[in-house]
C-alpha positions in Angstrom: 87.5 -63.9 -41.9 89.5 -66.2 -39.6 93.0 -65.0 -40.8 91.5 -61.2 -39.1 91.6 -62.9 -35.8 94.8 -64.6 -36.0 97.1 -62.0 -37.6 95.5 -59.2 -35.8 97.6 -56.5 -34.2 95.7 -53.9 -32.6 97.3 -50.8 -30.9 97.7 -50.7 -27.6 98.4 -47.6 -25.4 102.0 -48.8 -23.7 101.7 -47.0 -19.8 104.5 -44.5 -19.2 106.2 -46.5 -16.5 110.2 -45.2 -16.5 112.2 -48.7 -15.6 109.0 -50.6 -16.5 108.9 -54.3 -17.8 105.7 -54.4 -20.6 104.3 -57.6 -21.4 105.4 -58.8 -24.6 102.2 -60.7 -25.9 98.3 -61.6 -25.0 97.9 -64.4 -22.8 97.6 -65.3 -18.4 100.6 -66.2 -16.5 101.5 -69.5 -15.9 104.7 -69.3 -13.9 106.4 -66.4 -11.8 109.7 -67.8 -10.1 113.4 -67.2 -9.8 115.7 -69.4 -11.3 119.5 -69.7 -11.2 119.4 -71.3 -15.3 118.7 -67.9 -17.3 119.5 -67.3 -20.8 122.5 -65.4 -19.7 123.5 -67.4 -16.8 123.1 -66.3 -13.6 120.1 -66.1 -11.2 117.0 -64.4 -12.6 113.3 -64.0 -11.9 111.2 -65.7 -14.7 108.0 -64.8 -15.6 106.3 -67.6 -18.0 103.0 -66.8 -20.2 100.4 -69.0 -22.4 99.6 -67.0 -25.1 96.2 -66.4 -26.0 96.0 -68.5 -29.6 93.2 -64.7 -30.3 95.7 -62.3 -29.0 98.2 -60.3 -31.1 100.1 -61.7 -34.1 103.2 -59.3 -32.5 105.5 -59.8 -29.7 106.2 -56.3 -27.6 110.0 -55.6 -26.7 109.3 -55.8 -22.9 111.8 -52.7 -21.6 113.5 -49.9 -23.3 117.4 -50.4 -24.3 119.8 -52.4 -27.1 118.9 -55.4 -29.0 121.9 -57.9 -28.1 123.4 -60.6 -29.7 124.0 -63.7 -27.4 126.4 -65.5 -29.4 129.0 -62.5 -29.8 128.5 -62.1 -26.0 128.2 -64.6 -25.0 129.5 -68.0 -26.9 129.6 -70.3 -24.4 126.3 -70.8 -23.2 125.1 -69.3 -27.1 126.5 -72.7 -28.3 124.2 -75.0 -26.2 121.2 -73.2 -27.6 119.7 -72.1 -24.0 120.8 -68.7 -25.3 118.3 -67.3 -28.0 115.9 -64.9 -28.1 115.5 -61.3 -27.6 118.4 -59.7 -25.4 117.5 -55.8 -24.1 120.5 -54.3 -22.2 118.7 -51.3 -20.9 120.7 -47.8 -20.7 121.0 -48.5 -16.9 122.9 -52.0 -17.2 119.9 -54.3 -16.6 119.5 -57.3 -19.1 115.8 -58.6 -20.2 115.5 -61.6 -22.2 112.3 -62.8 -23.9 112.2 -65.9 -24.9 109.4 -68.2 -26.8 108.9 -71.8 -26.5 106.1 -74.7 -28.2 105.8 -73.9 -32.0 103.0 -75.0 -33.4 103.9 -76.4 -37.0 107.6 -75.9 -36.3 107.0 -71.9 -36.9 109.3 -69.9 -34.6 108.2 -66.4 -34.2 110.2 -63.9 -36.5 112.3 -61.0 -34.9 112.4 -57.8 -37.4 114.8 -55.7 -35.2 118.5 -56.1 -35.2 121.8 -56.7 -33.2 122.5 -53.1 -32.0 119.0 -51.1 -32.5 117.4 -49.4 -30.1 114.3 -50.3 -28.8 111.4 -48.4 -27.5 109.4 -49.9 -24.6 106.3 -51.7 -26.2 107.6 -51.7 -29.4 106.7 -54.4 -32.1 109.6 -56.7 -32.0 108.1 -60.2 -33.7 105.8 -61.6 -35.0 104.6 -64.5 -33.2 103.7 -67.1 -35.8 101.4 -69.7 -33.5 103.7 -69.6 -30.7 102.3 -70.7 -27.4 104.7 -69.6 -24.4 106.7 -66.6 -23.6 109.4 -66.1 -20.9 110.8 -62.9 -20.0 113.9 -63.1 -17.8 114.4 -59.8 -15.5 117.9 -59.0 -13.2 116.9 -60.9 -9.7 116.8 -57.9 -8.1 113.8 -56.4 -10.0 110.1 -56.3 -8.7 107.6 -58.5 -9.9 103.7 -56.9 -10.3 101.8 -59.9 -11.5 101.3 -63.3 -10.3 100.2 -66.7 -11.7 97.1 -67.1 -13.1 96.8 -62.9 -14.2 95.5 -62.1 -17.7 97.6 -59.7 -19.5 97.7 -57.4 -22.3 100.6 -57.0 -25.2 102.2 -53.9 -24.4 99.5 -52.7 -22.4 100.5 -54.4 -18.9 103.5 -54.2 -16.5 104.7 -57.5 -15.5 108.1 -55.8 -13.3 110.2 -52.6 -12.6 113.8 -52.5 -12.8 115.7 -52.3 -9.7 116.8 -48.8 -10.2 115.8 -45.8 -8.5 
């Protein structure tokens, strides 16, 4: 009975929101500030969330676009390991990391989409495997919708919109 809770993956109605930055797993948000130590390098805003141990067993691609692979792109900052995770160049030039952190029992959530494949907003992307914190990184010019402390939804809640019109 307890393994229903755990690897459960209900579906969720993702909000047609063109530009729109889903949240990628259950949990509240911890952290919402800009940074100028991103995945890729450069100023960002960065959105940080405790997973909810009774949420989702999937992670949700937070924006539409490319997977992208941050050691072919970009090997310097690939080789210090700061670079991992799930890179989405959108069709419009804007770059959204998600990144996961704390593993409990040294599990490491589990991507099952590719280098190159296109992603749908909302789309399963990984499975989480007891992982306790999500980033998302957005361009620094993006705007932020939630703020610390806000419970949110898998797939089901914006956390940003893209910068462009």
């Amino acid at each position: 009975m307890w393994q229903f809770f755990i690897f459960r993956d209900p579906l969720r109605d993702v909000p047609a929101a063109p530009l729109g930055v889903v949240c990628p797993v259950d949990g509240i948000v911890s952290v919402v500030e800009l940074t100028d130590e991103s995945a890729l390098n450069g100023e960002a805003h960065r959105i940080v969330i405790r997973v909810d141990s009774f949420g989702t067993y999937t992670a949700r691609c937070p924006a539409e676009g490319k997977i992208m692979d941050f050691h072919a792109a970009v090997p310097r900052i690939a080789a210090t390991g700061i670079a991992s995770g799930l890179w989405v160049r959108t069709d419009e030039g804007d770059d959204v990391v998600l990144q996961f952190h704390g593993h409990r029992f040294g599990l490491a959530p589990l991507a099952f989409l590719g280098y190159g494949e296109r992603v749908a907003q909302g789309q399963r992307c990984a499975y989480l495997r007891l992982t306790r914190v999500a980033e998302v990184q957005l361009p620094i010019n993006s705007r932020v919708l939630v703020r610390a402390g806000q419970k949110v939804a898998a797939g089901a809640d914006l956390l940003a919109k893209l910068p462009h019109p």
